[in-house]
N, C-alpha and C positions, 0 to 999 in steps of 0.2 A: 176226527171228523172225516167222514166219506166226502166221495165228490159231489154226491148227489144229497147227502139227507145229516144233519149232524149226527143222529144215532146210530153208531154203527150196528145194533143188531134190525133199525129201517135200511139203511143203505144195504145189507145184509137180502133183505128180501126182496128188496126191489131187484136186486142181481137176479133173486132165484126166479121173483115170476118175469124177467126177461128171458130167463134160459128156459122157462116153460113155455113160453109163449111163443119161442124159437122152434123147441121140438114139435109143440102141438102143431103149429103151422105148417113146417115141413111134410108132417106124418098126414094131414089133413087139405093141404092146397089154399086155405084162408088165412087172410091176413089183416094183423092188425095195426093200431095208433095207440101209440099208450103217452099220456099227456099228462105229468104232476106239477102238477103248482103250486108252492109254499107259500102261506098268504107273507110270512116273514123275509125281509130283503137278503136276511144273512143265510140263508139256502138260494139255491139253484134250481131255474125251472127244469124236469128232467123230462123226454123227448123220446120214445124212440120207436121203432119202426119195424117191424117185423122183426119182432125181441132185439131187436139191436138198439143198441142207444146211440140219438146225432150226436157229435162230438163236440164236443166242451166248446171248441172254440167256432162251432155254427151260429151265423146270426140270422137264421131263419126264425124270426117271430112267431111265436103259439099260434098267433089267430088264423096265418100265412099255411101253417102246416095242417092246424086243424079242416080248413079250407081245402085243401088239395084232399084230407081225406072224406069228406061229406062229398065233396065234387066224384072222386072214384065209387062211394057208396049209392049214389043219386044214378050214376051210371051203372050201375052194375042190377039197378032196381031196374033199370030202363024208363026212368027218371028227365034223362038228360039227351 
């Protein structure tokens, strides 16, 4: 079992499109919020933030994080 998904070849590609999502960013100036949620208790909600992933032992709440990033998207529309 991964940290993030019990299939290792999911937990597999959640890696890859975090390291894609790392390069795309960098090579391009935008950034993203990447949010999974297993409806199952026995995985991990997985988190992370400009292809990085928050770590394991963050207790920043989904709703908390999703929230910081619609707040930065609202301002960036000139929204806010």
């Amino acid at each position: 079992m991964g940290i993030w998904h019990l299939d290792p070849a999911c937990e597999s590609a959640l890696t890859n499109l975090n390291d894609e999502i790392s390069i795309f960013e960098r090579t391009t100036g935008r950034n993203y919020v990447l949010i999974l949620v297993p409806e199952a208790p026995d995985e991990k909600i997985h988190m992370s933030q400009n292809g990085k992933p928050l770590p394991e032992e963050s207790n920043m709440d989904p709703k908390e994080f999703l929230a910081i990033a619609l707040q930065k998207r609202r301002h960036n529309l000139g929204l806010s």
